[in-house]
N, CA, C and O atoms as a printed pandas DataFrame, in Angstrom:
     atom_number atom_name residue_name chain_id  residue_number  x_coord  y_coord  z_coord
0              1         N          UNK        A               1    0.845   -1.180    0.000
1              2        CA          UNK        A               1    0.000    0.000    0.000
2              3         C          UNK        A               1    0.888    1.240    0.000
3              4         O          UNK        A               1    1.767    1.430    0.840
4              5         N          UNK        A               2    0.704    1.763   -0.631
5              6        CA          UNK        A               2    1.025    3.389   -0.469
6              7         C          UNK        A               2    0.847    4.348    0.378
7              8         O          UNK        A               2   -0.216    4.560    0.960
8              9         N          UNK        A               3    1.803    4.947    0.497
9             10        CA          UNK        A               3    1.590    5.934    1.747
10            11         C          UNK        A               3    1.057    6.986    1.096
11            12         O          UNK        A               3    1.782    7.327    0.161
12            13         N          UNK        A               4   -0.215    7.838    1.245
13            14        CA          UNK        A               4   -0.638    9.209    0.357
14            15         C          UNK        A               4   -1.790    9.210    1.546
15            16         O          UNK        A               4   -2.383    8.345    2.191
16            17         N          UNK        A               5   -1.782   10.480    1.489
17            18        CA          UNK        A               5   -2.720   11.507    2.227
18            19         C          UNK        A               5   -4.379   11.012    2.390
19            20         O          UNK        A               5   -5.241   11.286    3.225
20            21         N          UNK        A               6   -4.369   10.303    1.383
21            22        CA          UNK        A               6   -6.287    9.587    1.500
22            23         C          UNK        A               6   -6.268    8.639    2.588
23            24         O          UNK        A               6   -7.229    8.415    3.324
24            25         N          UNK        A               7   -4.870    7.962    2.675
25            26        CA          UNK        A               7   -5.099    6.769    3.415
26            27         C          UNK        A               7   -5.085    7.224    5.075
27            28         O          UNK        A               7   -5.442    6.458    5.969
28            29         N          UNK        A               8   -4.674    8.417    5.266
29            30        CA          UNK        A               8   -4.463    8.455    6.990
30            31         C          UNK        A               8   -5.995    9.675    7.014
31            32         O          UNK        A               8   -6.694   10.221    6.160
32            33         N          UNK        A               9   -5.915    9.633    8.818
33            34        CA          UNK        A               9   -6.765   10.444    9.250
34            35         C          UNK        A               9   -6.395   10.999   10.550
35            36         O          UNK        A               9   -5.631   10.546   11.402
36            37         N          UNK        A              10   -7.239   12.298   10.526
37            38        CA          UNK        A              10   -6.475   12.593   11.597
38            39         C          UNK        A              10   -7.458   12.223   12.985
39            40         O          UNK        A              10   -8.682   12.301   12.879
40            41         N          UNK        A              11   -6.767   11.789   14.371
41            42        CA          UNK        A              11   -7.755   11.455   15.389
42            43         C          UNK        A              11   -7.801   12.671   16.152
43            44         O          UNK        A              11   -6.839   13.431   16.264
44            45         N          UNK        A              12   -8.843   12.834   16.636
45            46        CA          UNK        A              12   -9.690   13.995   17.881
46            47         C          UNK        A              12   -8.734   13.535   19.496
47            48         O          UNK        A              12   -8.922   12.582   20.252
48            49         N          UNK        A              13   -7.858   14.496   19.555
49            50        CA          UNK        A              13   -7.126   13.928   21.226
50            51         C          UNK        A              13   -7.907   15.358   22.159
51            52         O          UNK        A              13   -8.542   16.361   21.833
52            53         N          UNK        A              14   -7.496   14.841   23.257
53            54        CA          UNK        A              14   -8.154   16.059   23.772
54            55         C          UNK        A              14   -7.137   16.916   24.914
55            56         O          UNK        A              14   -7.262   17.525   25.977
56            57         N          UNK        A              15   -5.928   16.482   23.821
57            58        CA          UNK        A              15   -4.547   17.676   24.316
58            59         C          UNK        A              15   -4.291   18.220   22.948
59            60         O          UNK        A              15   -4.100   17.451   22.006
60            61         N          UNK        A              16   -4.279   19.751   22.780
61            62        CA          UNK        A              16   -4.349   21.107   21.783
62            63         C          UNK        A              16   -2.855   20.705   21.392
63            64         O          UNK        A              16   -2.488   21.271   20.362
64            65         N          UNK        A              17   -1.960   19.907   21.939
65            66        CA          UNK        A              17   -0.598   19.977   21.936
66            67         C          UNK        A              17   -0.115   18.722   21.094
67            68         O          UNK        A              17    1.057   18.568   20.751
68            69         N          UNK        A              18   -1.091   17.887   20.813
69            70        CA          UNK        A              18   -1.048   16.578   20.099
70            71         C          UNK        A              18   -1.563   16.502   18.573
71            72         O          UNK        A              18   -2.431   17.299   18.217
72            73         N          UNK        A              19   -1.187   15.817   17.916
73            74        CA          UNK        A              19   -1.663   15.530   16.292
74            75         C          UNK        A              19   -1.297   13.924   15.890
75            76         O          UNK        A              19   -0.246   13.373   15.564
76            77         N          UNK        A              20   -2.303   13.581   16.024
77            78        CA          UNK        A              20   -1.922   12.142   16.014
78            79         C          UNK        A              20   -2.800   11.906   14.458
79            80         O          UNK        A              20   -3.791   12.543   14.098
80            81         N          UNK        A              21   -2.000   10.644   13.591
81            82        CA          UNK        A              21   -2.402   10.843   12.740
82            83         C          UNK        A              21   -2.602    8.934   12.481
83            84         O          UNK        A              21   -1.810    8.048   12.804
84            85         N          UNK        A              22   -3.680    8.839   11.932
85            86        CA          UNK        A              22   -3.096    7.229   11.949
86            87         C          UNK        A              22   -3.803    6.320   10.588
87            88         O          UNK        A              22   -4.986    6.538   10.326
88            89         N          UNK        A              23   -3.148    5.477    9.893
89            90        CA          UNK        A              23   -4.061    5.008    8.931
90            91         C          UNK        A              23   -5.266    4.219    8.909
91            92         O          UNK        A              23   -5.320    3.367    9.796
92            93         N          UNK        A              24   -6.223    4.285    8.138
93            94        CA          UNK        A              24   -7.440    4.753    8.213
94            95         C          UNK        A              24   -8.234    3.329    7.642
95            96         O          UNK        A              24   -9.446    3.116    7.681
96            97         N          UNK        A              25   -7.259    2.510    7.154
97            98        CA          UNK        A              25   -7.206    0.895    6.773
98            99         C          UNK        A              25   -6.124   -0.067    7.190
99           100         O          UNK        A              25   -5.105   -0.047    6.500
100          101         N          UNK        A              26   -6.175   -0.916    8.216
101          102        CA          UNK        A              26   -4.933   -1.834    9.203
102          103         C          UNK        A              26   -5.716   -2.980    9.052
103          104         O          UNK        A              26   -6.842   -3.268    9.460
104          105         N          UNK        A              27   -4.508   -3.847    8.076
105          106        CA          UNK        A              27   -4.535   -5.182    8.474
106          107         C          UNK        A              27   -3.501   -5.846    8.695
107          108         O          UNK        A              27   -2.884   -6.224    7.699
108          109         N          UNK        A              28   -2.985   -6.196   10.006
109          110        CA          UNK        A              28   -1.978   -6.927   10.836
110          111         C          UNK        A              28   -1.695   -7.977   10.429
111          112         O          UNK        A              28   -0.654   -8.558   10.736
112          113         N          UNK        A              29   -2.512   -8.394    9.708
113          114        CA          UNK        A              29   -2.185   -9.990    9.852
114          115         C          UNK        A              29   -0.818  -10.631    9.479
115          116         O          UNK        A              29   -0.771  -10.434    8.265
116          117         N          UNK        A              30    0.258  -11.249    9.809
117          118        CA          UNK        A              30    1.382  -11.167    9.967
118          119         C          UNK        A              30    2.417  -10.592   10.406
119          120         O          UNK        A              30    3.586  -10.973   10.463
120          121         N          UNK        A              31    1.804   -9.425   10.788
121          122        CA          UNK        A              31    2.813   -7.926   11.438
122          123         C          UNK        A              31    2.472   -8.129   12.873
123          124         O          UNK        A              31    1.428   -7.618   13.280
124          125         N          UNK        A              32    3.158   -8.754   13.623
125          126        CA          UNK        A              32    2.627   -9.178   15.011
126          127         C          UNK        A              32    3.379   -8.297   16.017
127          128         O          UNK        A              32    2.851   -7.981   17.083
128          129         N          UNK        A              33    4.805   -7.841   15.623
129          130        CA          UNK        A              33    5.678   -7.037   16.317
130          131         C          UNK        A              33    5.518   -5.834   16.239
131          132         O          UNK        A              33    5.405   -5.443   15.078
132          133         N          UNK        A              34    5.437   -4.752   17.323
133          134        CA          UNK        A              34    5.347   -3.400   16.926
134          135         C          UNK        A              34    6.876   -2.776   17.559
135          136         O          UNK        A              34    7.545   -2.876   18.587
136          137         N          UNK        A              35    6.925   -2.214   16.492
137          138        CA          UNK        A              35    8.089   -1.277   16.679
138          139         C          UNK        A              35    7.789    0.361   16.650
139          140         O          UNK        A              35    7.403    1.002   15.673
140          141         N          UNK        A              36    8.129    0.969   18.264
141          142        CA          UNK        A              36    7.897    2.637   17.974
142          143         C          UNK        A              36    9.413    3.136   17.838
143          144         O          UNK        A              36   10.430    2.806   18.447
144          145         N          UNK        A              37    9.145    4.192   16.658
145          146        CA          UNK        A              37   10.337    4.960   16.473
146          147         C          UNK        A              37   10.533    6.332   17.179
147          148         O          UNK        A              37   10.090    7.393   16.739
148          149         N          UNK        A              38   11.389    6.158   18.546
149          150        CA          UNK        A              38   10.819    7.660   18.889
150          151         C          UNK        A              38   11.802    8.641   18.695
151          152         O          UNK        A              38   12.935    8.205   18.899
152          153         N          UNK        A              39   11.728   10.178   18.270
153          154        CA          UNK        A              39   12.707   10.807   18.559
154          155         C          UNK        A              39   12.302   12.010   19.393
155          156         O          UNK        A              39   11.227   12.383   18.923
156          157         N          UNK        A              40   12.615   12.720   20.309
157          158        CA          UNK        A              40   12.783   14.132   20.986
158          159         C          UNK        A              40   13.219   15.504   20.385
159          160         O          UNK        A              40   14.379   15.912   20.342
160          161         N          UNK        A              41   12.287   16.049   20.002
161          162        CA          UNK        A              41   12.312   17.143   19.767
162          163         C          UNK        A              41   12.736   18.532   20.149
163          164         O          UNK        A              41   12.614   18.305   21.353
164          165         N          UNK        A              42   13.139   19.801   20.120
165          166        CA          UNK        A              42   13.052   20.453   21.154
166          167         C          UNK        A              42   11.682   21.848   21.058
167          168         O          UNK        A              42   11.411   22.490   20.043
168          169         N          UNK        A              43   11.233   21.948   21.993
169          170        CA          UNK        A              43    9.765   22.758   21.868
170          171         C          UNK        A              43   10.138   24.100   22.413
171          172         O          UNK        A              43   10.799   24.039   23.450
172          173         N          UNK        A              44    9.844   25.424   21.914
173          174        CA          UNK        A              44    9.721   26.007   22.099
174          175         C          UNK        A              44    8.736   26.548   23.345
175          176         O          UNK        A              44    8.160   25.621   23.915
176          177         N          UNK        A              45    8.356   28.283   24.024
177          178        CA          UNK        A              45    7.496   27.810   25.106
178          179         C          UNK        A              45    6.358   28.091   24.542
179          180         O          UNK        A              45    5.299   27.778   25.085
180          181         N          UNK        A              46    6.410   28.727   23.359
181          182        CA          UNK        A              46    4.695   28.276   22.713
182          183         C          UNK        A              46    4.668   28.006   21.705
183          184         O          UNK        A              46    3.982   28.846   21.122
184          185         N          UNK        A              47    5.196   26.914   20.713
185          186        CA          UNK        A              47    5.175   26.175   19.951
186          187         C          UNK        A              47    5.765   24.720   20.719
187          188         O          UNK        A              47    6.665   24.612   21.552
188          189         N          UNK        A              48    4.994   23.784   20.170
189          190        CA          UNK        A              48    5.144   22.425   20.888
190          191         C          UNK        A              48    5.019   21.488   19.919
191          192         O          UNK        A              48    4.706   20.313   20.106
192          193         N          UNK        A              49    5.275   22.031   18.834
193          194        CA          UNK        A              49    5.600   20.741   17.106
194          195         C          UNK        A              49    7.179   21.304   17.279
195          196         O          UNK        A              49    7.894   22.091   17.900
196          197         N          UNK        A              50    7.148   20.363   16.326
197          198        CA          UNK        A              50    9.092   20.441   15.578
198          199         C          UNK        A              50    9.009   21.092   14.571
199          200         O          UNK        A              50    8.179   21.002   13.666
200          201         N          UNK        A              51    9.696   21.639   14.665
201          202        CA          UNK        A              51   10.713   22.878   13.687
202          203         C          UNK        A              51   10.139   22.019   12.395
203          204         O          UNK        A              51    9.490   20.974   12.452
204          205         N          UNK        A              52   10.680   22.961   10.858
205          206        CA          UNK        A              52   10.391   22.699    9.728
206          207         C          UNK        A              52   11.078   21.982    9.468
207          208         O          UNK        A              52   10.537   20.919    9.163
208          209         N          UNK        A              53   12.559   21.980    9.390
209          210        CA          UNK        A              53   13.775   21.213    9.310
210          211         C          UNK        A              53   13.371   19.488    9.968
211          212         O          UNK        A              53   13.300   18.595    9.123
212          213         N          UNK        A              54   13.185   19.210   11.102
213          214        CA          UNK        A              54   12.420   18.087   11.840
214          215         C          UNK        A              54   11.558   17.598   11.066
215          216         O          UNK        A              54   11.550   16.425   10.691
216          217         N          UNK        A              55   10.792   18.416   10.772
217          218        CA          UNK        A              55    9.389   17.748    9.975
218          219         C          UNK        A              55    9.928   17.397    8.265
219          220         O          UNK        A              55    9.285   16.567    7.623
220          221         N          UNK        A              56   10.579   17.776    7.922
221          222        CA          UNK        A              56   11.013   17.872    6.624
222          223         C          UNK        A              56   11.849   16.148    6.706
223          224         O          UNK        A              56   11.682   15.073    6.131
224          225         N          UNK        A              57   12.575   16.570    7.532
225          226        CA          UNK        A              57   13.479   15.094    7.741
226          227         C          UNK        A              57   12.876   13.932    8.079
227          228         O          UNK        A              57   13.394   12.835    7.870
228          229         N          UNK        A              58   11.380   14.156    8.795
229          230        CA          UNK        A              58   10.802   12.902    8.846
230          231         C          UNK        A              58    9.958   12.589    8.241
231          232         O          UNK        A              58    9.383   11.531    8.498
232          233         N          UNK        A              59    9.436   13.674    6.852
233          234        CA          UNK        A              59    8.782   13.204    6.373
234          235         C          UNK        A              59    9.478   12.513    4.857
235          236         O          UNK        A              59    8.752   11.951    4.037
236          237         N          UNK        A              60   11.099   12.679    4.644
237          238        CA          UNK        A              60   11.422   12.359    3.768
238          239         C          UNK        A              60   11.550   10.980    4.687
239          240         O          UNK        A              60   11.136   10.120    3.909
240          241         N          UNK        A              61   11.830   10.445    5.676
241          242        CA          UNK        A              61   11.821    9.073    6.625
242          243         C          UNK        A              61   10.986    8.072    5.793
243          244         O          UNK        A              61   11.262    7.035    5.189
244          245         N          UNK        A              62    9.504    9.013    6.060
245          246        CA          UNK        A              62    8.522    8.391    6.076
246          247         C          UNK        A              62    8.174    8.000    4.148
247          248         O          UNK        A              62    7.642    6.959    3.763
248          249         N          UNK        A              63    8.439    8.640    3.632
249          250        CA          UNK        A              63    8.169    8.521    2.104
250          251         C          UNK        A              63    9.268    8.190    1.458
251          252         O          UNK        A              63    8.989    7.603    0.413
252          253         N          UNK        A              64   10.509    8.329    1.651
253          254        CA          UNK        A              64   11.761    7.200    1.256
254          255         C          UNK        A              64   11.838    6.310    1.392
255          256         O          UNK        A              64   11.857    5.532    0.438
256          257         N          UNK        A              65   11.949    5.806    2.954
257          258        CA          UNK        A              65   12.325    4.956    3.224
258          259         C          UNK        A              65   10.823    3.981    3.929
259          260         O          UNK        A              65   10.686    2.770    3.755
260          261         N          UNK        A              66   10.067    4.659    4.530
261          262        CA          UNK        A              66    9.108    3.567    5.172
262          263         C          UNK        A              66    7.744    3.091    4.167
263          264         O          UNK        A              66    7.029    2.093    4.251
264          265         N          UNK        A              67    7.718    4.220    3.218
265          266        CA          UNK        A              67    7.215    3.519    2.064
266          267         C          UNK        A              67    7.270    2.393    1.346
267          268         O          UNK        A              67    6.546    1.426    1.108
268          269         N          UNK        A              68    8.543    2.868    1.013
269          270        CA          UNK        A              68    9.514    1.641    0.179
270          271         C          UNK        A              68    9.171    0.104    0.812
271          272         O          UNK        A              68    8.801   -0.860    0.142
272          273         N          UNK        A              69    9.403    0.131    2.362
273          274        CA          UNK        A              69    9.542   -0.811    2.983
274          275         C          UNK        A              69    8.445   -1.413    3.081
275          276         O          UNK        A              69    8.313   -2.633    3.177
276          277         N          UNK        A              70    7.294   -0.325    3.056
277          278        CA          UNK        A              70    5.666   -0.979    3.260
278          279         C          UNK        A              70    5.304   -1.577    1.922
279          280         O          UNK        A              70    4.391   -2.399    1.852
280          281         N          UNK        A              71    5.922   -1.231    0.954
281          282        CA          UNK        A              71    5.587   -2.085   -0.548
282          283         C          UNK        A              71    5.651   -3.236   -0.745
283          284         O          UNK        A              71    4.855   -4.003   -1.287
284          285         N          UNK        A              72    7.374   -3.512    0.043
285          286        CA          UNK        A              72    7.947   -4.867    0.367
286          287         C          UNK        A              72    7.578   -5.457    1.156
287          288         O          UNK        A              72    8.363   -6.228    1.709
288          289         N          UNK        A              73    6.120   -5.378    1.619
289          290        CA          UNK        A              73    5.546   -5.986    2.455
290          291         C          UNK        A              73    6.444   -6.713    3.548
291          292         O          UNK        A              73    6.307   -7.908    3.806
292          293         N          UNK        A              74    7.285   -5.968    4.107
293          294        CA          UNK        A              74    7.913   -5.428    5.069
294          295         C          UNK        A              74    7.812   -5.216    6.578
295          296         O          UNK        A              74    8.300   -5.662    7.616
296          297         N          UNK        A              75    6.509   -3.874    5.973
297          298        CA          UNK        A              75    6.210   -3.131    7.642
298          299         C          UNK        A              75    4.784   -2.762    7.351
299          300         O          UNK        A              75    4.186   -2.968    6.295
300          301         N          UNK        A              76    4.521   -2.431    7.976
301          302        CA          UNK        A              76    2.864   -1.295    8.092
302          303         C          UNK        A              76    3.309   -0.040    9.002
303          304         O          UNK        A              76    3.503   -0.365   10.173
304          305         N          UNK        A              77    3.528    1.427    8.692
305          306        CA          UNK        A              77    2.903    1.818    9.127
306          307         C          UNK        A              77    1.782    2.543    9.856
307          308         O          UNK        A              77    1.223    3.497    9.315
308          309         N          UNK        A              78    1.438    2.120   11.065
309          310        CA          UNK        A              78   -0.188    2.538   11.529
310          311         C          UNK        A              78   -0.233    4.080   11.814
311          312         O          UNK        A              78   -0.545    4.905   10.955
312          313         N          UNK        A              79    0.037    4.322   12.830
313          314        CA          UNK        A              79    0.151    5.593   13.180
314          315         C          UNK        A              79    1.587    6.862   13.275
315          316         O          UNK        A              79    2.667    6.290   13.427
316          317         N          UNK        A              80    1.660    8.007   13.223
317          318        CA          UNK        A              80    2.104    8.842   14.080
318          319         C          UNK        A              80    1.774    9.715   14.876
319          320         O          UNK        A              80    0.746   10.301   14.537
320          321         N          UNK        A              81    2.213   10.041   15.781
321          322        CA          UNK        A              81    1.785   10.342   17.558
322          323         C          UNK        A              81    3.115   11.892   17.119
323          324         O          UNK        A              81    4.270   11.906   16.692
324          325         N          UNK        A              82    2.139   12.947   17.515
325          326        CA          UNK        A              82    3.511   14.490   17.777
326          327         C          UNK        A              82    2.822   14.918   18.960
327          328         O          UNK        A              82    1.596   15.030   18.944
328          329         N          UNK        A              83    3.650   15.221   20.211
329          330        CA          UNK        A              83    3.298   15.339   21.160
330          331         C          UNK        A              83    3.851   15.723   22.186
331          332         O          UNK        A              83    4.104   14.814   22.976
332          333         N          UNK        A              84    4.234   17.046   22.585
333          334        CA          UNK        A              84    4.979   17.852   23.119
334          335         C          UNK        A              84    6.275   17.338   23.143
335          336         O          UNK        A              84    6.414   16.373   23.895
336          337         N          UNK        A              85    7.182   17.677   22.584
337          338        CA          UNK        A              85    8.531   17.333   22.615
338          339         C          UNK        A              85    8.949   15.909   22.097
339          340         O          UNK        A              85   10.119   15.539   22.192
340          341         N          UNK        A              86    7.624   14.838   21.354
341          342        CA          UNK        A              86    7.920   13.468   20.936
342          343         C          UNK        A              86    7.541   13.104   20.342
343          344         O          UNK        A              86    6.316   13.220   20.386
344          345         N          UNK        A              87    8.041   12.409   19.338
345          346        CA          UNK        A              87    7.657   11.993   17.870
346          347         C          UNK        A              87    7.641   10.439   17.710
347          348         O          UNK        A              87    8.614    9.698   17.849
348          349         N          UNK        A              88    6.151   10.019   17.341
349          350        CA          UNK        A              88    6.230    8.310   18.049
350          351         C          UNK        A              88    5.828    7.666   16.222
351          352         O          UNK        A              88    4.868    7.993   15.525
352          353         N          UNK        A              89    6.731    6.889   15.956
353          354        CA          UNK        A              89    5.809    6.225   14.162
354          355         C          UNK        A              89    5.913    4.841   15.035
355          356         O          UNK        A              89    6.860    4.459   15.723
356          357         N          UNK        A              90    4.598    4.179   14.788
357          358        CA          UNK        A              90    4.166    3.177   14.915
358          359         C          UNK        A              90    4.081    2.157   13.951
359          360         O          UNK        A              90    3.316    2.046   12.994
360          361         N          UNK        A              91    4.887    1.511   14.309
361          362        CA          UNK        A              91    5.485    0.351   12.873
362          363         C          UNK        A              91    5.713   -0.885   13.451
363          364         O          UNK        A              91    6.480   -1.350   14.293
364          365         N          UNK        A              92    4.453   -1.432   12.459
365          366        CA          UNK        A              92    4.422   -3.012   12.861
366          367         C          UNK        A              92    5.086   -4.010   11.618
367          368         O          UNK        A              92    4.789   -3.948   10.425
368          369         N          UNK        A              93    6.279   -5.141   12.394
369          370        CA          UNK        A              93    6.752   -5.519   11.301
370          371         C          UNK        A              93    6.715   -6.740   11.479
371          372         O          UNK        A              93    5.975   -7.194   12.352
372          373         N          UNK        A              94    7.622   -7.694   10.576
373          374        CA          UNK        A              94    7.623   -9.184   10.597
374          375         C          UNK        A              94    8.786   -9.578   11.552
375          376         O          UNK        A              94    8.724  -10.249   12.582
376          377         N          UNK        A              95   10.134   -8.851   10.810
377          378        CA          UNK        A              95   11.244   -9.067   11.361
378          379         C          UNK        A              95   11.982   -8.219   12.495
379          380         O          UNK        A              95   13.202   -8.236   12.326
380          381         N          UNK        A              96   11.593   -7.520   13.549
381          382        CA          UNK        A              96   12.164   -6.083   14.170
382          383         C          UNK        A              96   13.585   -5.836   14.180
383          384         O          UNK        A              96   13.988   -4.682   14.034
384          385         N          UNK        A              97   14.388   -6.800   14.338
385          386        CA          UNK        A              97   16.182   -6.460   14.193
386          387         C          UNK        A              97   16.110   -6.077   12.580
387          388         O          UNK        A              97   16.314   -4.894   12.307
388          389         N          UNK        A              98   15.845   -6.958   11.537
389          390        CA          UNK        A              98   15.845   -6.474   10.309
390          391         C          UNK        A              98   15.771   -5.305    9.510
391          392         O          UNK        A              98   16.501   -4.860    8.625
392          393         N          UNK        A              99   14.236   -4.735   10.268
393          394        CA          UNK        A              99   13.589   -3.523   10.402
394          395         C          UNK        A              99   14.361   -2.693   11.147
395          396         O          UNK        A              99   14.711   -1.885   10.286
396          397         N          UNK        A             100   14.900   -2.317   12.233
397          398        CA          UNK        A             100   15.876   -1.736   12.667
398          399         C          UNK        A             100   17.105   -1.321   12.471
399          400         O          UNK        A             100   17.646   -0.389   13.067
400          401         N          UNK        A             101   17.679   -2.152   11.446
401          402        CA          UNK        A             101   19.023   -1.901   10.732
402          403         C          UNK        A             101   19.225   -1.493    9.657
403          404         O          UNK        A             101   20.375   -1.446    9.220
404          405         N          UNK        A             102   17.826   -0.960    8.714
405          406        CA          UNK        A             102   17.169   -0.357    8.048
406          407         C          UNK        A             102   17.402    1.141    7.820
407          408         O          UNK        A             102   18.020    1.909    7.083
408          409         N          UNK        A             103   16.220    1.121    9.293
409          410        CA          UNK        A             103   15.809    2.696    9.669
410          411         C          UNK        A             103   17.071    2.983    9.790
411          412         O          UNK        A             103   17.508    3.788    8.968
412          413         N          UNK        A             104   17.849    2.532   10.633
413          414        CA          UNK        A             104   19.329    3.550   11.764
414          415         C          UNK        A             104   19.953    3.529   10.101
415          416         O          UNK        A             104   20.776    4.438    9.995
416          417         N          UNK        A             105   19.822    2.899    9.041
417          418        CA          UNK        A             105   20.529    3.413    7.682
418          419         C          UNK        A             105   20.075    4.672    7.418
419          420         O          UNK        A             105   20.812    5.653    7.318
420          421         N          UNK        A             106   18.871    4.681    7.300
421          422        CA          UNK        A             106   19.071    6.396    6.789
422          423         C          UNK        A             106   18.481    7.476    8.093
423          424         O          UNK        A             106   18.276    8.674    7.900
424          425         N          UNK        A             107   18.283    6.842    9.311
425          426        CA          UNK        A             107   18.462    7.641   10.275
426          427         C          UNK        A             107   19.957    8.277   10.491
427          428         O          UNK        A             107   20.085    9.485   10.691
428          429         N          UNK        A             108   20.860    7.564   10.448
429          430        CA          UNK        A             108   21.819    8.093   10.152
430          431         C          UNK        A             108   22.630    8.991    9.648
431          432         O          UNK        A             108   23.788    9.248    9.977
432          433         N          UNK        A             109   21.574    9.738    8.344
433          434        CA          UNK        A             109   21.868   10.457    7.547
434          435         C          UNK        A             109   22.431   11.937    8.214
435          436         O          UNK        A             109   23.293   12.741    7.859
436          437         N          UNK        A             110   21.390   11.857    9.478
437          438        CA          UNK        A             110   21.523   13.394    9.656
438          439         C          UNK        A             110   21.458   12.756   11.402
439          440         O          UNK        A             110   20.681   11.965   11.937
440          441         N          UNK        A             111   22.731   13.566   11.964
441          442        CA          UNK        A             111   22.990   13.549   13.697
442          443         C          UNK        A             111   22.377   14.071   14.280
443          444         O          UNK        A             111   22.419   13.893   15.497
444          445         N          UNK        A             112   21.268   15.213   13.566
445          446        CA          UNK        A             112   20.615   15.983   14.391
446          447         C          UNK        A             112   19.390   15.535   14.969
447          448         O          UNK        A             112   18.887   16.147   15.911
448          449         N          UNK        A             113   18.712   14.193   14.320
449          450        CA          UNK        A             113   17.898   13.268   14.636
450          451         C          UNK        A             113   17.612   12.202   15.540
451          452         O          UNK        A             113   16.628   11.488   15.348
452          453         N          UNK        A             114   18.338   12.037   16.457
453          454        CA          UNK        A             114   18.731   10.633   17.427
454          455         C          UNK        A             114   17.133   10.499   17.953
455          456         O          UNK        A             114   16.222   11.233   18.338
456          457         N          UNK        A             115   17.437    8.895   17.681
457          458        CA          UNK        A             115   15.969    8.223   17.816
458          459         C          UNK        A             115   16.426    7.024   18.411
459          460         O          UNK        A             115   17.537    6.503   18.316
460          461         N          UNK        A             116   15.144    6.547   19.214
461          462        CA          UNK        A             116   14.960    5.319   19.882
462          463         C          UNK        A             116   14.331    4.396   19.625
463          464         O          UNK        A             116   13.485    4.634   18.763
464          465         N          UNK        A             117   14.354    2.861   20.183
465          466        CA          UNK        A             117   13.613    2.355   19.415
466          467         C          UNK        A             117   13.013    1.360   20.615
467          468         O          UNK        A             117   13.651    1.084   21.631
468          469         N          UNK        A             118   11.871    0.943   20.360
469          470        CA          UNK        A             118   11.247    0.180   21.493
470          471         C          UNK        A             118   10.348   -1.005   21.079
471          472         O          UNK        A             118    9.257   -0.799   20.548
472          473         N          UNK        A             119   10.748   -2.074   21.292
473          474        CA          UNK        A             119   10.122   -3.514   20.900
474          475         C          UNK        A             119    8.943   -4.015   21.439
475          476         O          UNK        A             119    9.199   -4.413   22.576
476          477         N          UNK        A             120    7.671   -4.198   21.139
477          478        CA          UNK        A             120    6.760   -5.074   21.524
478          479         C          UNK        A             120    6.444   -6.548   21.155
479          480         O          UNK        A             120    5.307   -6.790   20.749
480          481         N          UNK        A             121    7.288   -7.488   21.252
481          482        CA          UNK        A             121    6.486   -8.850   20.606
482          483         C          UNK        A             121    5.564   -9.001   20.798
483          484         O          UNK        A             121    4.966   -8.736   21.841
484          485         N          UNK        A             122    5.008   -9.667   19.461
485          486        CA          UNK        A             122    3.563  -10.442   19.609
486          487         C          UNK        A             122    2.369   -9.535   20.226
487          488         O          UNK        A             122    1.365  -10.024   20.745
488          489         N          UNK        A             123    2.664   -7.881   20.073
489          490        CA          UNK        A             123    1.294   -6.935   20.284
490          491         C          UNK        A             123    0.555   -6.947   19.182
491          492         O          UNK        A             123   -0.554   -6.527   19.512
492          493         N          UNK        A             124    0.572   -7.232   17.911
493          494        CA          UNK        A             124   -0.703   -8.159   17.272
494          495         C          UNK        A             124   -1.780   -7.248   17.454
495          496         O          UNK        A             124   -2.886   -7.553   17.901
496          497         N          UNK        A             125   -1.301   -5.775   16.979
497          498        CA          UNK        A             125   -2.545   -4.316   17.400
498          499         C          UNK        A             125   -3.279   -3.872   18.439
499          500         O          UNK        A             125   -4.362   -3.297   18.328
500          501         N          UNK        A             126   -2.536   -4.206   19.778
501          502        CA          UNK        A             126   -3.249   -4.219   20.994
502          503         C          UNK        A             126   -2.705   -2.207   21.476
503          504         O          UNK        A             126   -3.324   -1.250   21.942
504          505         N          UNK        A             127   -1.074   -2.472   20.953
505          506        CA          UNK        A             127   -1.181   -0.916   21.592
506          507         C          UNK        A             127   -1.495    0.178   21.106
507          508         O          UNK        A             127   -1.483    1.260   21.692
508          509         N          UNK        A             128   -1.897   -0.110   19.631
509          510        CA          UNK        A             128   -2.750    0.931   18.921
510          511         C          UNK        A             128   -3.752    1.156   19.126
511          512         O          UNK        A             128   -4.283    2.267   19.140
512          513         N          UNK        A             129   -4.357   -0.196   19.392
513          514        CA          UNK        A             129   -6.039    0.224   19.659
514          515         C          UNK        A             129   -5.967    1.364   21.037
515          516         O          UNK        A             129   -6.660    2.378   21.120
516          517         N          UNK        A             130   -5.007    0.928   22.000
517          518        CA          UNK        A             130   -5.296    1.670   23.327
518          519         C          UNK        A             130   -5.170    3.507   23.162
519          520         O          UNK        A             130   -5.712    4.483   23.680
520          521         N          UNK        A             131   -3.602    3.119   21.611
521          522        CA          UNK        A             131   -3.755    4.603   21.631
522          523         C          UNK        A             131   -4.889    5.442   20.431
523          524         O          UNK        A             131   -4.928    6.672   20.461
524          525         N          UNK        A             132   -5.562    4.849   19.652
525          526        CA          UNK        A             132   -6.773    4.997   19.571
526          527         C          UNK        A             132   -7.606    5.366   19.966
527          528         O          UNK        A             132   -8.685    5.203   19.396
C-alpha cells in the first residue's frame, strides 16, 4: 500500500498539543511485532511541534524509506503520535532487528535526529487500539 494523504486520518485527542495521525485501513495480519520509532524534539514555550527542518526530515523518513519498505511488504505503518517534545511512528513488522538496521541506515543520515527504538512482541494491534 502506499503511503498518500487519502489513506491516513487525523484522530480527535483532547490535548491542543497533540496531532496524532493514523491510517485509516490496518490489516496486521502477519505484522505481530510493533516497533515505535521515537525521537525528541526540542519545543519552544509556545510552539510544541518540531521545527520545519524536523518535519522535513521525517517526512522524507517516512516517504523514502518507510514507504519503500511498506511495498515490500515489510512493515505497516499505523500511526504517528507528535506530542509535546515526541515523535512516536508506529510500525508493525515481521522481522524487528531487520527492520531496525534499516531505519538507523538512513536515520543516520543526519545527527541531528537521534531516535529510539522500542520492541513489543507479539502486540498483534493491541497498543494501537489503546492509543486509539
Amino acid at each position: 500500500m502506499v503511503i498518500d494523504e487519502n489513506s491516513w486520518e487525523l484522530k480527535s485527542t483532547d490535548n491542543i498539543n497533540q496531532l496524532l495521525r493514523v491510517k485509516k485501513e490496518l490489516d496486521l495480519e502477519g505484522f505481530d511485532n510493533l516497533l515505535i520509532v521515537k525521537h525528541n524534539f526540542h519545543v519552544a514555550d509556545d510552539i510544541m511541534f518540531p521545527d520545519p527542518a524536523c518535519l522535513s526530515f521525517f517526512a522524507a523518513f517516512e516517504k523514502n524509506l518507510l514507504e519503500e519498505l511498506e511495498l515490500k511488504e515489510q512493515l505497516k505503518l499505523c500511526a504517528v503520535d507528535i506530542k509535546e517534545g515526541l515523535m512516536r511512528f508506529y510500525i508493525y513488522c515481521k522481522n524487528y532487528e531487520d527492520t531496525i538496521t534499516k531505519l538507523i541506515e538512513f536515520l543516520k543520515t543526519s545527527r541531528l535526529y537521534e531516535c529510539e527504538f522500542e520492541v513489543i512482541l507479539n502486540d498483534k494491534g493491541s497498543r494501537l487500539k489503546n492509543l486509539i
